[in-house]
N, C-alpha and C positions, 0 to 999 in steps of 0.2 A: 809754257809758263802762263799762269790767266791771274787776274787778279783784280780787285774793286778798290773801292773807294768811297771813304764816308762825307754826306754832304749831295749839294748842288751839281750835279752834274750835266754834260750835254751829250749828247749823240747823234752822228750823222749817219744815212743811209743813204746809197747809191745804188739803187735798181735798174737794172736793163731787162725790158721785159721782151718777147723772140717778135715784135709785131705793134705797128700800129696803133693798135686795137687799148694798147695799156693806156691813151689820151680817157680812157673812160673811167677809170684809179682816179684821175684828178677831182671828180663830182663824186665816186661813192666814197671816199675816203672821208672826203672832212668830215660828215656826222658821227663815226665810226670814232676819228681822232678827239673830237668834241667831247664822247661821253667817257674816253679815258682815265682810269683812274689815275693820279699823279702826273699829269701830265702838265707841267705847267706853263709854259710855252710853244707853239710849234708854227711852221710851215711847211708845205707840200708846196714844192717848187721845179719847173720844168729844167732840163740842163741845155748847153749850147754845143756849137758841134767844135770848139775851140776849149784853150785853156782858161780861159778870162773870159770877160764880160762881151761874146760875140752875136751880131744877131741869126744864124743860122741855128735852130732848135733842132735836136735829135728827140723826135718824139716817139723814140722807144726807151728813151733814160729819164727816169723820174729822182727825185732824191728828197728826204724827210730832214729838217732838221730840227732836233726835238731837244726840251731843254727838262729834267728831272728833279723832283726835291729829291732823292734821293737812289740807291743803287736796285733797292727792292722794287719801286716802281719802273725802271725801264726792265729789270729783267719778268715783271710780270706781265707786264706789254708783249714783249719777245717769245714770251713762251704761250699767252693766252688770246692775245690778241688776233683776230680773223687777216688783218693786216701783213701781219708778221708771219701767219700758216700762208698769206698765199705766196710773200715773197719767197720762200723755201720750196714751197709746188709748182710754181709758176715763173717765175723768175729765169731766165736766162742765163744771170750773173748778176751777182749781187755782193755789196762789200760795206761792211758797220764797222764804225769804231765809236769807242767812247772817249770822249772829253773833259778833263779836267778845267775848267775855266782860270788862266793865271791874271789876266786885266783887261777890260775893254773899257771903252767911248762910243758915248751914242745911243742913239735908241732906233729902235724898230717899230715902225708904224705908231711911234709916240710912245713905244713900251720900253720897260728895262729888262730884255729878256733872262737876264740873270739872276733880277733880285729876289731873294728868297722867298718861297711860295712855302703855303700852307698842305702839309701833309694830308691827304683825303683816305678815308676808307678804299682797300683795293676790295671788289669782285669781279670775275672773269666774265664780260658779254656772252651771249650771247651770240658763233659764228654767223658772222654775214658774209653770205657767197658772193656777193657784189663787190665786197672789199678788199683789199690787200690785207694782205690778213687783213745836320746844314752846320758841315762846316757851311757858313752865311757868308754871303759877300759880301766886302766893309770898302766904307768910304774911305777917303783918308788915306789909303797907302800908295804906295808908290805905282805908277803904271806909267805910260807912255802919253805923252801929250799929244805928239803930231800922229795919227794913223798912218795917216797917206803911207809916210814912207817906212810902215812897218816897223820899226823899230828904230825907238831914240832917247832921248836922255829923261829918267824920269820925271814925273813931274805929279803935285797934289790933285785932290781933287778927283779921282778917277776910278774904279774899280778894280780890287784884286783879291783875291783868294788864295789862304794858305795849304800846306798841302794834303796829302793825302793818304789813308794805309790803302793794302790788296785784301783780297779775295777770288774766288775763283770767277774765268771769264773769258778770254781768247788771246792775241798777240799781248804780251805786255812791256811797258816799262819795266826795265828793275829798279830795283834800290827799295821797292816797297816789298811788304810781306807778300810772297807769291807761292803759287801751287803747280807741280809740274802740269805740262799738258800742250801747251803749245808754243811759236817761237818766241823771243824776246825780243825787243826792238832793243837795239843798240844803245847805251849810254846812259849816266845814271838819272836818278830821280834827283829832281831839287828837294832840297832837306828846308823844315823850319816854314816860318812865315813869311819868308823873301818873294818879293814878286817881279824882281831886276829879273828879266828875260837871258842878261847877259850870264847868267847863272847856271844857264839849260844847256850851254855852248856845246855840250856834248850832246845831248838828247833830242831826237825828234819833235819838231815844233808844226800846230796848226793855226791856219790864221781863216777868218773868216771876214772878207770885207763888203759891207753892203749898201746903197744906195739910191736913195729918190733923187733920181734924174729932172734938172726942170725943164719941163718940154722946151724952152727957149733955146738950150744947151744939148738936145738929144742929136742934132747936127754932130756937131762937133765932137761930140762923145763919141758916137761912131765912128768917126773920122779916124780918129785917136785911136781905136782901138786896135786893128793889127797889124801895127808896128810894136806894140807892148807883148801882144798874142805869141808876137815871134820871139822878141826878147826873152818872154819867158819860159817860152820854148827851148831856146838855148842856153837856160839858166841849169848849170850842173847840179845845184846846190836846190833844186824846185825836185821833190821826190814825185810829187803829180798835181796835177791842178785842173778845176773847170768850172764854167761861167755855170750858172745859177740863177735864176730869176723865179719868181713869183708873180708879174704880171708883164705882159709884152714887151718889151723899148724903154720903158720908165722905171721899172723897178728890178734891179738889176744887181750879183751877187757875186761872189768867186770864192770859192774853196779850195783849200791848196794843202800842201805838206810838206815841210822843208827838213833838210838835212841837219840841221841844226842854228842857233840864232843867228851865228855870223854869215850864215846864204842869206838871211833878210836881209840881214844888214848891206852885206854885198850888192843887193837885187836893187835896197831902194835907193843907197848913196853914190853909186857908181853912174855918170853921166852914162845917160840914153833916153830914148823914149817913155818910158816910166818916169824918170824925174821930170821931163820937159810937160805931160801932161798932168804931176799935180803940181806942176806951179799952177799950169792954167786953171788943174779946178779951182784953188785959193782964191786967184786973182779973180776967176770971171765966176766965183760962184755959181757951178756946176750944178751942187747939190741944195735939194730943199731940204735932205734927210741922212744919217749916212752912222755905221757903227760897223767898228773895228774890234774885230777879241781875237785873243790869241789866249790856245789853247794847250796844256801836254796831254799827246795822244796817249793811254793805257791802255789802251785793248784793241784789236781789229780781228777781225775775222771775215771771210770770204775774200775775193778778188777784185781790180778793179782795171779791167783790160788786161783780162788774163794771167792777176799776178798784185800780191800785197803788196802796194807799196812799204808799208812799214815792214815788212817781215826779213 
């Protein structure tokens, strides 16, 4: 079953390349991502050898997370871009989905990665060997106040986005217009302009949380960190997850996929290690920077450790 969605959209991508040698992706990329057409947000960021935020880097996984005005421009990316030809030739194993954005907090390097961008003329580059290859978000509606603990009682002030139709594409949500072809992920699609998370209880949930660490606090964060690595490890209700980062120790990330909104729920209110270290970000002011979104996955395609998770 595949399908799209009209609007703002995000997409993740999780490359393993067979070797080393992919640390060189990191430098020829960004020009390549730069002159993109509709691209309106992005990162190229390294992954860790854990589920969360760990300092051990696996520098043969790379991951893109890119942010679209709309469906036409990530698939002209995927299909034109030198980036996107090498992940398919080059690649080891590689796994995309796309993101429908339901509410986030926070900003990214002082940006709103979500807020609606201006549509650009597409043409296709020019391949570079070197490289890898609106519905609008409104103020005002309901979203979640406290990130930390992933999901909580709404509150104003915050970002959310209503939803969405299909078109043709790779794993999908149902509930929306869809075309045969490949699996479905389980559970239906939220209807309307609701953006209570609590609403998705049956459907696959992504969450993306991110973080400027202040070198004051990079102690401690680490410290903290795998006791949580494990908890989450043991989390049934976690379909997969892993640390993220965009620059060494300080800036720091995790991508995850949950079974549905009551595993968040479970993950962040249930006493352990997770609750006990965001009281202390709260309390000892962890972060200088920090933004939380939660997303519904519609599409995936490829593997990610030998196997979809959504699928």
């Amino acid at each position: 079953m595949t399908e799209t969605s009209r609007g703002t959209i995000a997409s993740f991508h999780l490359i393993r390349y067979p070797d080393r040698r992919a640390t060189k992706y990191m430098a020829f990329d960004r020009p390549v991502l730069r002159r993109t057409p509709g691209l309106a947000f992005h990162r190229l960021l390294g992954t860790g050898r854990g589920r969360s935020m760990t300092l051990g880097a696996d520098l043969r996984r790379w991951a893109l997370f890119a942010v679209w005005p709309d469906e036409a421009s990530l698939s002209d990316f995927l299909l034109h871009s030198p980036i996107a030809h090498r992940w398919h030739t080059t690649a080891a194993e590689s796994w995309h989905v796309r993101l429908r954005p339901v509410s986030w907090h926070g900003h990214w390097s002082g940006t709103d990665p979500f807020a609606p961008a201006p549509r650009l003329p597409r043409h296709h580059p020019t391949p570079d060997h070197h490289a890898v290859p609106d519905h609008h978000a409104t103020r005002d509606h309901h979203a979640t106040r406290d990130h930390h603990a992933m999901d909580h009682h709404p509150a104003p002030d915050h970002h959310a986005v209503p939803d969405h139709h299909a078109v043709p594409g790779h794993h999908a949500v149902p509930g929306h217009h869809a075309v045969p072809g490949h699996h479905a992920v389980p559970g239906p699609a939220p209807q309307g302009p609701s953006t209570d998370i609590s609403e998705m209880s049956a459907s696959p949930v992504a969450v993306l949380t991110r973080a400027a660490i202040r070198p004051s606090r990079l102690a401690a964060f680490y410290r903290a960190v795998p006791r949580v690595d494990r908890e989450l490890a043991r989390c049934e209700g976690c379909l997969a997850s892993i640390g993220i980062g965009e620059w060494p120790l300080a800036r720091q990330a995790t991508f995850s996929l949950w079974r549905d909104a009551a595993a968040i729920r479970a993950f962040a209110y249930e006493p352990g290690p997770h609750r006990r270290v965001i009281a202390k970000v709260r309390t000892e002011s962890w972060y200088s920077e920090e933004l939380f979104a939660r997303f519904v996955p519609y599409d995936s395609t490829g593997t990610w450790d030998g196997a979809d998770p959504l699928a």
